[in-house]
C-alpha positions, 0 to 999 in steps of 0.5 A: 526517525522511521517508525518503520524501515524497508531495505532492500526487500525481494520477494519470489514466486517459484513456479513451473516456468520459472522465478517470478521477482515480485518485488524486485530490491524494494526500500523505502522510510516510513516516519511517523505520522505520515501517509506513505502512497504507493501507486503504480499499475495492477501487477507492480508488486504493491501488495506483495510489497505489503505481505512481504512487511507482515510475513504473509507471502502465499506459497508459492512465494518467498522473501528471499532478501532483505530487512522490516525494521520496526522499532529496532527489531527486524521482522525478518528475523522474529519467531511466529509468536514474537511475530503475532504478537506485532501484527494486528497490535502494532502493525494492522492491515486493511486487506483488498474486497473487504466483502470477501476478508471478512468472515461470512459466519461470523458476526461483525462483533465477533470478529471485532472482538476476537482481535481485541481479545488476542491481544489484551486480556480483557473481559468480554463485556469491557471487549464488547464495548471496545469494539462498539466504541472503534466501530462508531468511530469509523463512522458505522451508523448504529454500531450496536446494531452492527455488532450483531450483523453478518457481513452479508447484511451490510453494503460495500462501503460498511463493510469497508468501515468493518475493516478500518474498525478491526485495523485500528482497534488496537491503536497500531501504530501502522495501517497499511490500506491495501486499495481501501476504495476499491469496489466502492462507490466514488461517494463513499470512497472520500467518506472512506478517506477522510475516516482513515485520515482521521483515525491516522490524527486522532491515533497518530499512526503512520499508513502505507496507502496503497492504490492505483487511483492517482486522484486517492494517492495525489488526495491524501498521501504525503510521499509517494512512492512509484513502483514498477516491475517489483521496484520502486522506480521514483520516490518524492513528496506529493508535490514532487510526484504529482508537479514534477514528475522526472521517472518517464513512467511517471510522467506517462501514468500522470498523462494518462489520467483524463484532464478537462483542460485538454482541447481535444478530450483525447485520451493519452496511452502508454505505449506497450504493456507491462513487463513479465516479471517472470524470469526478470532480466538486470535491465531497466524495466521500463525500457520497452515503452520508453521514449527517452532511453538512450546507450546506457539504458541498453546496455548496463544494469537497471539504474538505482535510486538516486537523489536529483532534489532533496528527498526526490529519488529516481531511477533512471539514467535519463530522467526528466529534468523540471525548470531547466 
């Protein structure tokens, strides 16, 4: 059974020129124990998909449909205080640029400590050697010292290890990582990996990892799902994903990536850009840059997910078939 459910899921931003569909009818399952990526180019509505689970759309924005189940309860529907009592306890997020999500004139103990006592009435003394005990366990060297620091005296890739150490101090049962490696030096990035992994084992939490590295994604996810233009256009295991790719978007992102074994060292592009997601249309929103659209592409509705595997969904009304 889904520890957490998504269905059907918009999300809008009402500005001056018009109605931007940021996530654009989302819905996924995330069991327990599992790492649920989502990957897709900057602007796909991966982290509004994010604040949208927990609430925290910015104005403009609004969720204007849909439901987040969690453990039966549909948070769509919670007052604040039920609300918060579930978000950092049950459900925690790592938040993009954790050099800029903490709080630069409070000390990391302080803000370790303020999370733990929100939640459980605890003494500060035992709060205290709480969150000395998560911060040695997200890998802080010295987390004594630590506690007594600012952000500002820590590097990059510490203060990403801040942030595991807030997210799991409570034991939540989700973690959602909002691109845990970004503006982090590629040998800490499978430092950071391996210390989120590992707190997922010993926890037993479930994650929604979301990233725009295919190599993180393809390296620590179990399911992926592809967002594009507010949806989620292909939804599969790992292997399927990354082995038999059937959404043309999907296919094109994979080509892209750098290989070794190509003869030629060129790179591939994706033809196009983008779609504004501003005043967005019914059709497919890949159709502009795709080289397999046909009649029905045209002319009906953006197509819905349907399964062509067990447990491979695609969105496309021509997708490409592997082995065949």
């Amino acid at each position: 059974m889904a520890i957490l459910s998504v269905k059907d899921l918009h999300t809008h931003f009402f500005t001056r020129q018009g109605v931007v569909k940021a996530v654009n009818g989302v819905s996924f399952d995330l069991e327990p124990m599992t790492t649920l990526g989502i990957m897709g180019e900057s602007g796909a509505g991966k982290t509004v998909t994010a604040l949208s689970i927990l609430r925290l759309v910015p104005y403009p924005g609004r969720i204007v449909a849909g439901e987040v189940y969690f453990e039966g309860k549909d948070l769509m529907r919670l007052d604040k205080e039920e609300l918060r009592q579930i978000r950092g306890r049950h459900i925690a997020m790592i938040f993009q640029d954790a050099t800029t999500s903490l709080d630069s004139i409070m000390s990391i103990g302080e803000q370790v400590t303020e999370k733990i006592t929100s939640h459980l009435p605890v003494s500060k003394r035992e709060a205290r050697r709480l969150s000395i005990g998560v911060l040695r366990q997200a890998g802080l060297p010295d987390p004594e010292r630590v506690f007594s620091q600012y952000p500002f005296q820590l590097s990059g890739g510490m203060c990403q290890r801040v942030m595991i150490a807030i997210a799991m101090a409570l034991d939540p049962e989700v973690l959602i990582a909002d691109e845990p490696t970004s503006a982090i030096d590629v040998t800490i990035q499978a430092e950071i990996l391996a210390e989120i992994k590992k707190l997922r084992d010993i926890r037993h939490s479930s994650i929604i990892l979301i990233s725009h590295d295919l190599g993180v994604i393809a390296g620590t996810a179990d399911v992926v799902a592809v967002m594009y233009g507010g949806s989620i256009v292909e939804y599969g295991s790992v292997l399927d994903i990354f082995n038999a790719p059937a959404h043309p978007y999907t296919v094109a992102l994979l080509q892209s990536l750098p290989r070794m074994d190509r003869a030629d060292g060129a790179l591939m592009t994706m033809r196009g850009s983008p779609p504004s997601l501003l005043n967005l249309s019914d059709e497919c929103t890949f159709l502009g840059r795709c080289s397999k659209a046909r009649n029905e592409c045209r002319y009906e509705p953006s197509p819905e997910l349907k399964a062509i595997a067990p447990d491979h969904l695609v969105a496309c009304y021509n997708p490409v078939i592997h082995g065949t």
